[in-house]
C-alpha positions as CSV (number, residue, x, y, z in Angstrom):
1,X,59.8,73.6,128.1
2,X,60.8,69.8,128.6
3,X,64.4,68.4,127.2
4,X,62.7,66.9,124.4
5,X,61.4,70.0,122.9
6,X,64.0,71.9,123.7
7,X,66.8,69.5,122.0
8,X,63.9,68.7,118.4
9,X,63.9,72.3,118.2
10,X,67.3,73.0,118.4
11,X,68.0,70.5,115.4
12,X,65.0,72.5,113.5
13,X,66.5,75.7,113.8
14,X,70.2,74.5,113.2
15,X,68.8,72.8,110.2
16,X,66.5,75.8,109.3
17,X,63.1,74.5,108.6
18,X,61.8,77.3,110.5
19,X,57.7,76.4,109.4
20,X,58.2,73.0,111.7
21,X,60.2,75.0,114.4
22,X,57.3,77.6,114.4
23,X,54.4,75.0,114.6
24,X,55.7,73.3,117.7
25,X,56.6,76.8,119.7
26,X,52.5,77.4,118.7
27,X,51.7,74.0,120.6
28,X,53.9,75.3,123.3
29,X,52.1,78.8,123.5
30,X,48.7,77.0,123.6
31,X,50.1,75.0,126.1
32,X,51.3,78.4,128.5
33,X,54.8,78.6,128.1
34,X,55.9,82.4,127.8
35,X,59.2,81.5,126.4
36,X,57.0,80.0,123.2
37,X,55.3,83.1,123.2
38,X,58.6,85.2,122.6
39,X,60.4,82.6,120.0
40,X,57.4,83.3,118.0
41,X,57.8,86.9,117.9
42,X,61.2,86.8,117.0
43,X,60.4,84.8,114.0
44,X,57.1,86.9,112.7
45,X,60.2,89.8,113.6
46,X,62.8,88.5,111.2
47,X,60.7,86.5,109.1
48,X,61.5,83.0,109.5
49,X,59.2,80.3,108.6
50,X,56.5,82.9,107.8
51,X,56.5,86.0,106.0
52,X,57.6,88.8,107.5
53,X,54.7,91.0,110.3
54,X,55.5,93.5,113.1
55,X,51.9,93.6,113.8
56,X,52.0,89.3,114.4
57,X,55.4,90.4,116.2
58,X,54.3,92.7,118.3
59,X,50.9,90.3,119.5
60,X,53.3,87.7,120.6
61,X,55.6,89.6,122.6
62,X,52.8,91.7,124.3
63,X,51.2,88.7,125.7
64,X,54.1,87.3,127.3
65,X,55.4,91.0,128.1
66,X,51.6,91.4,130.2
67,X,52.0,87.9,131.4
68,X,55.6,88.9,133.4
69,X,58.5,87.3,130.9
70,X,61.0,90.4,131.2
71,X,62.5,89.7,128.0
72,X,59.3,90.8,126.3
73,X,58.7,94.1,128.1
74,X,62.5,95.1,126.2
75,X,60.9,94.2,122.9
76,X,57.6,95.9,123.7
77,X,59.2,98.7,124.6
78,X,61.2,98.7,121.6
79,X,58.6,98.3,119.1
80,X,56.1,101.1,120.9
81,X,60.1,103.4,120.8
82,X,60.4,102.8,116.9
83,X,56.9,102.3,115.6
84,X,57.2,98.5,114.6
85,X,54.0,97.1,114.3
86,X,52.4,99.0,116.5
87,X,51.9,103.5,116.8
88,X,55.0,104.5,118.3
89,X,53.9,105.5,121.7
90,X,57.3,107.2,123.7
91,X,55.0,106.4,127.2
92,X,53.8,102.9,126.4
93,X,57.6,102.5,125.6
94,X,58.9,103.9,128.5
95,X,56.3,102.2,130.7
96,X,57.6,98.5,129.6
97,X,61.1,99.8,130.0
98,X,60.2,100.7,133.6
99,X,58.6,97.2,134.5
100,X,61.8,95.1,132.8
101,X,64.3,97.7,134.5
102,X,62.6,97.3,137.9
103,X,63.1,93.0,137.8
104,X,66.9,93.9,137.1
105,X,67.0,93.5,133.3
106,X,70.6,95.7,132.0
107,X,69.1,96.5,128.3
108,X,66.2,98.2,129.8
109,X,67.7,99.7,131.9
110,X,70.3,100.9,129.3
111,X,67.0,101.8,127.5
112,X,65.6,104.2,130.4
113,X,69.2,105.9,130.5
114,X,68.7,107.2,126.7
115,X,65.7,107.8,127.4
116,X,66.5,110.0,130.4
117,X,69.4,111.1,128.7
118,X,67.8,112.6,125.3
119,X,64.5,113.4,127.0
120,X,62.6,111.0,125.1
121,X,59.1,110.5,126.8
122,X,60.2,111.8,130.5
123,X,62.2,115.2,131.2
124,X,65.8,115.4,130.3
125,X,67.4,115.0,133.2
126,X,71.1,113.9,133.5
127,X,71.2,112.2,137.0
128,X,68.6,109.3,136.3
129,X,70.3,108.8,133.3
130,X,73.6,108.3,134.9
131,X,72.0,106.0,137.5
132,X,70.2,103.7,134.8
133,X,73.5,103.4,132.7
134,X,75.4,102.7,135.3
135,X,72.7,100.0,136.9
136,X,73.1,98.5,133.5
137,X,76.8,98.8,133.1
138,X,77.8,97.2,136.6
139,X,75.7,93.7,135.0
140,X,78.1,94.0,132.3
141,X,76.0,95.3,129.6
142,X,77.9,97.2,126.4
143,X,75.9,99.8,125.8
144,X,75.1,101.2,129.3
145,X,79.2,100.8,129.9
146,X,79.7,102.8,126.6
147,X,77.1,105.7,127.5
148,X,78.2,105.2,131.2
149,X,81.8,106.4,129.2
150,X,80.5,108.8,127.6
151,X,78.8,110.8,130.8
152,X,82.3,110.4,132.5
153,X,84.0,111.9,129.6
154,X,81.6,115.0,129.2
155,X,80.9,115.3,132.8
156,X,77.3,114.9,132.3
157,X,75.3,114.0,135.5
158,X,78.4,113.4,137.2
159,X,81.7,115.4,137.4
160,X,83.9,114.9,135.1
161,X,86.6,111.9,135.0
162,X,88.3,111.1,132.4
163,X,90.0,107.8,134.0
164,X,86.7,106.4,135.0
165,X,85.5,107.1,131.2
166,X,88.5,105.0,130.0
167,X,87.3,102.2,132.5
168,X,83.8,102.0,130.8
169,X,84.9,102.7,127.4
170,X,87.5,99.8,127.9
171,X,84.9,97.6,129.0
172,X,82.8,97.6,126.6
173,X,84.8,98.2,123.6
174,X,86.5,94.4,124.8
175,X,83.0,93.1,124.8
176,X,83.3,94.3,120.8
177,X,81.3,97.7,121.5
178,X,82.4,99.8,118.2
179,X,81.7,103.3,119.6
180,X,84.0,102.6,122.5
181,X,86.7,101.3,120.6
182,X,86.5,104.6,118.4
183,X,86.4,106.6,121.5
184,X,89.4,104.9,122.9
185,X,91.0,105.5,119.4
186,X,90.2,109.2,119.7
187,X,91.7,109.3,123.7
188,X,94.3,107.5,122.8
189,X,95.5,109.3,119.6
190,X,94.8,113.1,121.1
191,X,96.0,112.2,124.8
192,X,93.1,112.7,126.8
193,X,93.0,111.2,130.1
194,X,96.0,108.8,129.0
195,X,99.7,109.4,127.5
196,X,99.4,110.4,123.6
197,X,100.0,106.0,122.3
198,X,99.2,106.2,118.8
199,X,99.7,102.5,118.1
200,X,97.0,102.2,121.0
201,X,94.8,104.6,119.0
202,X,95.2,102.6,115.6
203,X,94.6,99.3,117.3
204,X,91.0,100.4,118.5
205,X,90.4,102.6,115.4
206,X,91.1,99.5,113.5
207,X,88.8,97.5,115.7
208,X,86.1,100.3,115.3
209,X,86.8,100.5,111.6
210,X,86.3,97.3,110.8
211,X,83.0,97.1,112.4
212,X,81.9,99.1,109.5
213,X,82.1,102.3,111.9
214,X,81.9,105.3,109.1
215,X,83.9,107.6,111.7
216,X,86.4,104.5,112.8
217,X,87.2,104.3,109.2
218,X,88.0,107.7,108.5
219,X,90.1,108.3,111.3
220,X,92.0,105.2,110.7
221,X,92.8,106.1,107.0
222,X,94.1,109.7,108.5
223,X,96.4,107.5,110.2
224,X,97.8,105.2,107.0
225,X,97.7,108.6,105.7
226,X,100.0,110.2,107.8
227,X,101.9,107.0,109.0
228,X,100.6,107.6,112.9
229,X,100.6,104.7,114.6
230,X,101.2,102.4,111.6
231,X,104.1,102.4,108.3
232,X,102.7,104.9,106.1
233,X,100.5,103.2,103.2
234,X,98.7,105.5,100.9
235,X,96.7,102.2,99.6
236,X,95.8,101.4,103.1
237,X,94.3,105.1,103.9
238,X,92.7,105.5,100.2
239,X,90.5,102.1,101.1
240,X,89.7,103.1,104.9
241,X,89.1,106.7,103.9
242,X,86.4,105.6,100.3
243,X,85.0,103.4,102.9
244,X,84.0,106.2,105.0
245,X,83.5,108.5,102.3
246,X,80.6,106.6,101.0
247,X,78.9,106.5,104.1
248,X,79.3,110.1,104.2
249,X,81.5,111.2,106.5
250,X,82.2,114.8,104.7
251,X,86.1,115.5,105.5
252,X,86.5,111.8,104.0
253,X,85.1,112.8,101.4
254,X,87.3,115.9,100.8
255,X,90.4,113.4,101.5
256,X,89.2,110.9,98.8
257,X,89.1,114.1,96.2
258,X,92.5,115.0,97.1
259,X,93.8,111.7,97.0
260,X,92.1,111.4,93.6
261,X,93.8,114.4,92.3
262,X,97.2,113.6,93.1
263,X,97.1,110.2,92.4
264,X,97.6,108.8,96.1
265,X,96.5,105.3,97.1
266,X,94.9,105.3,93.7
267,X,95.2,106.4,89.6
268,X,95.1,109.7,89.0
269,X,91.3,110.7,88.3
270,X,90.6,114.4,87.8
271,X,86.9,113.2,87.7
272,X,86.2,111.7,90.6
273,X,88.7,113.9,92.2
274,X,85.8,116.6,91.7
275,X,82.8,114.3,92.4
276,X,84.1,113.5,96.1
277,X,85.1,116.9,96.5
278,X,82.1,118.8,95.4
279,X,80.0,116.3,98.0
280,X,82.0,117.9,100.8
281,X,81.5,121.0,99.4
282,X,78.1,121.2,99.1
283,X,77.7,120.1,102.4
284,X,79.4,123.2,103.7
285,X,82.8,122.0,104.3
286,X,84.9,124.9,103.4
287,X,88.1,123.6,102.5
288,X,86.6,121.6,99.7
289,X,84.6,124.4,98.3
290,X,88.0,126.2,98.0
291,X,89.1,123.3,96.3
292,X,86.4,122.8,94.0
293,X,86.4,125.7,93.0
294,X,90.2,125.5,91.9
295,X,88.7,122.4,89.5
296,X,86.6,124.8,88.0
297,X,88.6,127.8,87.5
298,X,91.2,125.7,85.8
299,X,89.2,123.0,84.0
300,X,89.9,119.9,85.4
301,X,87.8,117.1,85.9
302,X,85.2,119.8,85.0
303,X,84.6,122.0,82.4
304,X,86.0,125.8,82.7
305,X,83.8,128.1,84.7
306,X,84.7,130.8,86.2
307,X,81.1,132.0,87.7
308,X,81.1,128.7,89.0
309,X,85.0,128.7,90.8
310,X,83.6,132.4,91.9
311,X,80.5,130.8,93.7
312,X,82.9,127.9,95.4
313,X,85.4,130.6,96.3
314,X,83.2,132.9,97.9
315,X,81.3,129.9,99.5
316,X,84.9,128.9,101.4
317,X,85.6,132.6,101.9
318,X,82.1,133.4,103.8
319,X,83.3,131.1,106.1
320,X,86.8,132.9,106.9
321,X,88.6,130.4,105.0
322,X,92.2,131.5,104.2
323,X,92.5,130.0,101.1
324,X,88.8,130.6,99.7
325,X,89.6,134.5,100.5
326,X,93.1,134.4,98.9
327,X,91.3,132.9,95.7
328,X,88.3,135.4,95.7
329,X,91.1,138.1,96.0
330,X,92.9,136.4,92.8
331,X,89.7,136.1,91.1
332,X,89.1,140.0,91.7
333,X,92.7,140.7,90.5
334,X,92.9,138.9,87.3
335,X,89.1,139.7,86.7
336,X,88.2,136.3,85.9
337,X,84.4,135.4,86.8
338,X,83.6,138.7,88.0
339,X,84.9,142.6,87.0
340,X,88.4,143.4,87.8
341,X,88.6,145.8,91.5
342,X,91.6,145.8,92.9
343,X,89.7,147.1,95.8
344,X,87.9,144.3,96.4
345,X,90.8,141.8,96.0
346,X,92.6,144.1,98.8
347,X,89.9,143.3,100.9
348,X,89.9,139.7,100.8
349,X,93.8,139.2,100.3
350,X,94.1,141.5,103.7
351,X,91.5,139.4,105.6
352,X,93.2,136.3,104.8
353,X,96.7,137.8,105.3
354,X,95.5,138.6,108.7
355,X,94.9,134.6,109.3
356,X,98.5,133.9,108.4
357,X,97.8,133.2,105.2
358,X,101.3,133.5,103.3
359,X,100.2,133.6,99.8
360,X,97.6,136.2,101.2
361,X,100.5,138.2,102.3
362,X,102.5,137.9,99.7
363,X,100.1,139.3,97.5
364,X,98.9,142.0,100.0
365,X,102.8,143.2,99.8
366,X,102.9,143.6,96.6
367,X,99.9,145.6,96.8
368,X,101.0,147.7,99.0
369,X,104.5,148.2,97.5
370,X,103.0,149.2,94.1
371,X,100.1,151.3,95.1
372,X,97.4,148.9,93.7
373,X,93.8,148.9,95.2
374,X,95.5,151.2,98.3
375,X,97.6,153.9,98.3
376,X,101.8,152.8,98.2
377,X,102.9,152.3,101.7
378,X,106.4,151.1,101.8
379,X,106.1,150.1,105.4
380,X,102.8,147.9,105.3
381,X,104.2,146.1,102.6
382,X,107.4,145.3,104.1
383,X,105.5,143.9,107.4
384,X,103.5,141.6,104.7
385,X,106.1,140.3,102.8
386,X,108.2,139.9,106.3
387,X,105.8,138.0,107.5
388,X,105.5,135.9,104.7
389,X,109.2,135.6,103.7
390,X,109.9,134.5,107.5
391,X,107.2,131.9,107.2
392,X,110.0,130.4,104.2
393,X,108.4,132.0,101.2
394,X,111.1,132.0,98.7
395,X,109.4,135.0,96.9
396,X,108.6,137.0,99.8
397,X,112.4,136.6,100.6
398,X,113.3,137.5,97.7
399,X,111.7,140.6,98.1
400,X,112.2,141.4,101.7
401,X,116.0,141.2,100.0
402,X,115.0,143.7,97.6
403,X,113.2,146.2,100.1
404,X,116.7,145.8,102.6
405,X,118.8,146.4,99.9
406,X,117.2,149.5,98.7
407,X,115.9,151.1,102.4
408,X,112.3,150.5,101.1
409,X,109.6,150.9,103.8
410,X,113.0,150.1,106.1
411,X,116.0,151.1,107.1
412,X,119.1,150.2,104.4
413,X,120.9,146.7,105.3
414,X,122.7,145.4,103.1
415,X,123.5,142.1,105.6
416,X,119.4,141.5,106.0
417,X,119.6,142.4,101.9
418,X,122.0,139.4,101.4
419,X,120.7,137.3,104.3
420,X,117.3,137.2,102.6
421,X,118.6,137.0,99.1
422,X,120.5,133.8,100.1
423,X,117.8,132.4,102.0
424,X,115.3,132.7,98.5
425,X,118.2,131.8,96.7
426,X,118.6,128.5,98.6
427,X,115.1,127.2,97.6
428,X,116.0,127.8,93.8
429,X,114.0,131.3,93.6
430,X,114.9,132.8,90.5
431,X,114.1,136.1,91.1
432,X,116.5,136.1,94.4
433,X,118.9,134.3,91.9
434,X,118.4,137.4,89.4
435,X,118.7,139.7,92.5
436,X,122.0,138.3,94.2
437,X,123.4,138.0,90.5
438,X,123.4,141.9,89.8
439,X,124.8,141.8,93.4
440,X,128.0,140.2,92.1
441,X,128.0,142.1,89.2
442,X,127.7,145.5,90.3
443,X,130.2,144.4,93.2
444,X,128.9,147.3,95.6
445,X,127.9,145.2,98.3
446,X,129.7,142.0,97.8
447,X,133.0,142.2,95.9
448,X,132.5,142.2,92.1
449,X,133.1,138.5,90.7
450,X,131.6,138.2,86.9
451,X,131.7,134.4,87.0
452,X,129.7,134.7,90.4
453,X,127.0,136.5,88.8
454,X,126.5,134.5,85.6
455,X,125.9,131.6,88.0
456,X,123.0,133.3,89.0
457,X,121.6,134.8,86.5
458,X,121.8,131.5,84.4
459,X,120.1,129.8,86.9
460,X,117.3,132.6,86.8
461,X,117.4,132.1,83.2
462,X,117.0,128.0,82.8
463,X,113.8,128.9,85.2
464,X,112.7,131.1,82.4
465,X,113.2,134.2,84.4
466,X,113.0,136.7,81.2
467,X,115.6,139.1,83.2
468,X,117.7,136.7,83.9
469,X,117.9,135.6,80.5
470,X,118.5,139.3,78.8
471,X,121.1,139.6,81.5
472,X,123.0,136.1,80.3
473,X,122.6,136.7,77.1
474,X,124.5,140.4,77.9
475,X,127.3,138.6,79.7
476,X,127.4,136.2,76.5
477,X,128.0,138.8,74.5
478,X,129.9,141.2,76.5
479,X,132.3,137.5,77.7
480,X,131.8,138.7,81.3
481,X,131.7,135.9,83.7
482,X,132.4,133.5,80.4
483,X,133.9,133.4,77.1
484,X,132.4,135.7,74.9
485,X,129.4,133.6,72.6
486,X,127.3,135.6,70.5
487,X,125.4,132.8,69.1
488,X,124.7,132.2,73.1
489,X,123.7,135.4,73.4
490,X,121.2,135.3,70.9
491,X,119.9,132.3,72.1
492,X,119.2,133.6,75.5
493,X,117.6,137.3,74.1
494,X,115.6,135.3,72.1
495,X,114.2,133.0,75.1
496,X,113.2,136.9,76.8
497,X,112.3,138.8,74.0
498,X,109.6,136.1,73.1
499,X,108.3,136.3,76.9
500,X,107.8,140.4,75.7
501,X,111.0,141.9,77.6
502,X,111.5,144.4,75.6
503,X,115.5,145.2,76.0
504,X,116.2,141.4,75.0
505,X,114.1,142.3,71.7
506,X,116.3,145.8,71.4
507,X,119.4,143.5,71.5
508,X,117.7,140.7,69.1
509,X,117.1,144.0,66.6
510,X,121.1,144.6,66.8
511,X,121.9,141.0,66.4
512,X,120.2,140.5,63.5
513,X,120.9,144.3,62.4
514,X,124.6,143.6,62.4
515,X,124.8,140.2,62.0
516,X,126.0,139.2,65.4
517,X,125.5,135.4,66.7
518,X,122.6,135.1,63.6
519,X,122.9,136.1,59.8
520,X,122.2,139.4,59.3
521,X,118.5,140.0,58.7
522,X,117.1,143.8,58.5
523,X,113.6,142.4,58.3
524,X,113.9,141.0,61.2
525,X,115.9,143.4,62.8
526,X,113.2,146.0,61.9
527,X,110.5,143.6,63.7
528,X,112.1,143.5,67.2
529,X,113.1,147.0,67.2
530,X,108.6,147.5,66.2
531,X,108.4,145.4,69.0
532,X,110.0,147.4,72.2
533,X,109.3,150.2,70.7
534,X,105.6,149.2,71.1
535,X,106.4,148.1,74.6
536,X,108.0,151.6,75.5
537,X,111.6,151.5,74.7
538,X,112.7,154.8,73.9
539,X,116.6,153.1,72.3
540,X,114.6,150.9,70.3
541,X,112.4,154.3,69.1
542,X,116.3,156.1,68.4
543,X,117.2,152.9,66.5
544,X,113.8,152.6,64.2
545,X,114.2,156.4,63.3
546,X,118.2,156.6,63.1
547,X,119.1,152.9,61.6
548,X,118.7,152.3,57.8
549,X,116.6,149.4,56.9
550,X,116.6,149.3,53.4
């Protein structure tokens, strides 16, 4: 093609009046130059000047292809590979691919390593692959230096070398290649093959990322997330991580619904919170099935339904997931969605447990310290709550407290007892708090200090511990630990007895019986005494058969 053409259709195409740039590569083609023959493919290709036609494409580019221009065998190729105006024909494909490859040309070449490589059309063989990438890598080509990477990093048709997959990935990801940069990211974030530099790993992830790459993006917003590599910004991971969400990458997804829920990056939205979480979910991704079905079994950004939060949870737990068992085993417990078996809740809360599941072993304690859904066995339920009150569970210390204290399933210490205790205490645990109170009180184990105990129990009791406020409102109106206060005490027996402890409503009965901290009211009196006597307690039975109410 002569200078003049050349430089008239340069101004045609810069100005875009493609219909007079197409008329004049037609003279050309008429006239025998290939080159023609391939700008006019490209624009039947992309549509320019001329409505859009693979068929017209594909015409163009096969004549000059047959007639030896090497840049038309890659696009024959490609349109017989996907189909394009033409049957796809694997072969035909590979065939043109062969011919370019063979006169040196690095995309085909590239092209006959995937096609080696995924066994497209020839056999799947590794070691061809390897020796077309690499052909096309060493011209400098992208792709064949990011699949050239890729075969270094799995050890694929060649043994493994991790420093030699960092060379290729590097070269092509600086030639813009988003799939390198991402797995340059990844080796640099995890430290393989290189030194753990998470600002390195941010700096390609963010490369990647904003390429539009859906994984990039969502390992880039894990990093704003977390602050790895970058200042923590909650805004910054909420837009990476949507972006990536909504080209479905699922654990974006599940993020996106978490950061939903609590309001991270983003208003609070119960709503969508459930949307993006229940599209994980039903994708199989078991941590938001467990999660979704939380949002069902308490209503939020979802109607109530407990069949539903049963199908979520057992969904999560078929999968061995901790949590998804520990809720099935709730659900079972409480009988919500499905009968009440105790037996069945064992069975999940124990699987879980034996995951390391604290809440799972919490509960499997308990279980096995009151005899429900397996016999009582004093020692297994020790080892559970041990295990979970070691893990910093401030009920499960609490308890392991308890078990010391009293030689339960263990031998007697009182030192683990108040070691335990204190630890539960420390985290504001009010049933430690309640536990270590009665310690000071009773003065067996430490020495007996009144003022001590209220401390304890009132700080039970402002938790709404219902034992801890009886046992205030005792030392109200006893004036142990504090100045005696029976309008105090009343206030605090009242707090219990309307949680149903039934000795705070006893004592309520006397207050208003005698007229203590309240004006005397036999009604009233008569009520609470009805009251723990319906709940079992055998003084308030004396009281209702012995007092005079009239």
């Amino acid at each position: 093609m002569n200078r003049y053409y050349a430089r008239q259709l340069e101004e045609l195409l810069i100005a875009k009046k493609y219909e007079e740039a197409l008329r004049i590569y037609k003279f050309l083609a008429e006239k025998g130059h290939l080159e023609a023959l391939l700008n006019i493919g490209d624009m039947y290709f992309h549509g320019m000047g001329v409505s859009q036609d693979y068929v017209e494409a594909f015409k163009h580019y096969k004549l000059a292809a047959d007639h030896g221009l090497v840049e038309c065998m890659v696009a024959v190729g490609d349109m017989y590979r996907d189909g394009l105006g033409v049957a796809q024909d694997l072969k035909e494909a590979f065939y043109y691919y062969k011919l370019a490859s063979d006169q040196g040309n690095c995309i085909a070449q590239q092209r006959l390593g995937d096609f080696y490589f995924a066994g497209a059309s020839a056999t799947q063989d590794y070691g061809p692959a390897f020796k077309y990438y690499k052909l096309s890598a060493d011209q400098g080509d992208l792709g064949g230096q990011y699949m050239l990477g890729n075969m270094y990093y799995s050890g694929l048709g060649v043994d493994k070398n991790l420093s030699e997959a960092i060379k290729y990935y590097k070269l092509s990801a600086d030639q813009g290649d988003f799939r390198a940069q991402y797995m340059l990211g990844k080796m640099f974030r995890d430290g393989i093959g290189v030194d753990k530099n998470p600002s390195e790993a941010f700096k390609y992830y963010k490369l990647s990322a904003d390429q539009d790459y859906n994984n990039a993006q969502g390992a880039l917003g894990y990093m704003y997330y977390y602050g790895i590599g970058v200042a923590q910004d909650y805004n910054e991971a909420f837009k990476y991580l949507k972006l990536a969400a909504d080209q479905n990458i699922i654990e974006a997804q599940a993020e996106i619904g978490d950061m939903y829920y609590n309001g991270l990056g983003t208003s609070k939205d119960d709503r969508e919170a459930f949307n993006y979480l229940k599209l994980a979910a039903d994708k199989g991704y078991a941590e938001a099935q467990y999660k979704v079905g939380t949002l069902f079994l308490r209503g939020e950004g979802v109607s109530k339904d407990y069949s539903e939060a049963l199908r979520y949870f057992s969904l999560s737990a078929d999968q061995g997931n901790p949590i998804g068992l520990y809720m099935l085993g709730y659900l079972y417990t409480v009988g919500l969605g499905v009968d009440q078996d105790y037996t069945e809740a064992f069975k999940y809360y124990k699987i879980s447990a034996d995951q390391g599941y604290i809440s799972s072993q919490m509960a499997l304690g308990e279980m096995y310290h009151g005899g429900i859904g397996i016999p009582k066995n004093d020692k297994e339920a020790f080892k559970y709550l041990k295990l979970a009150a070691d893990k910093g569970f401030a009920d499960a210390q609490a308890k392991v407290g308890y078990l010391f204290l009293y030689g339960e399933g263990i031998a007697k210490d009182t030192v683990e007892a108040l070691k335990y205790l204190k630890l539960s205490v420390d985290q504001g645990n009010s049933l430690g708090q309640c536990l270590l109170g009665d310690l000071y009180r009773e003065g067996t184990v430490v020495e007996q200090n009144y003022k001590e105990a209220f401390k304890y129990f009132e700080l039970s009791a402002k938790q709404g511990n219902p034992l801890g406020q009886y046992v205030v409102g005792n030392m109200y109106r006893d004036g142990k630990g504090v100045s005696q206060d029976y309008s105090e005490a009343f206030k605090y027996y009242k707090l219990s007895a309307d949680q149903d402890y039934y000795g705070a409503q006893t004592e309520l009965g006397n207050m208003y019986y005698y007229g203590k901290g309240v004006d005397k009211n036999l009604t009233e009196a008569k009520r609470y005494f009805t009251l723990a006597a319906g709940l079992g307690d055998e003084e308030a039975k004396k009281l209702l058969d012995t007092l005079d109410f009239e």
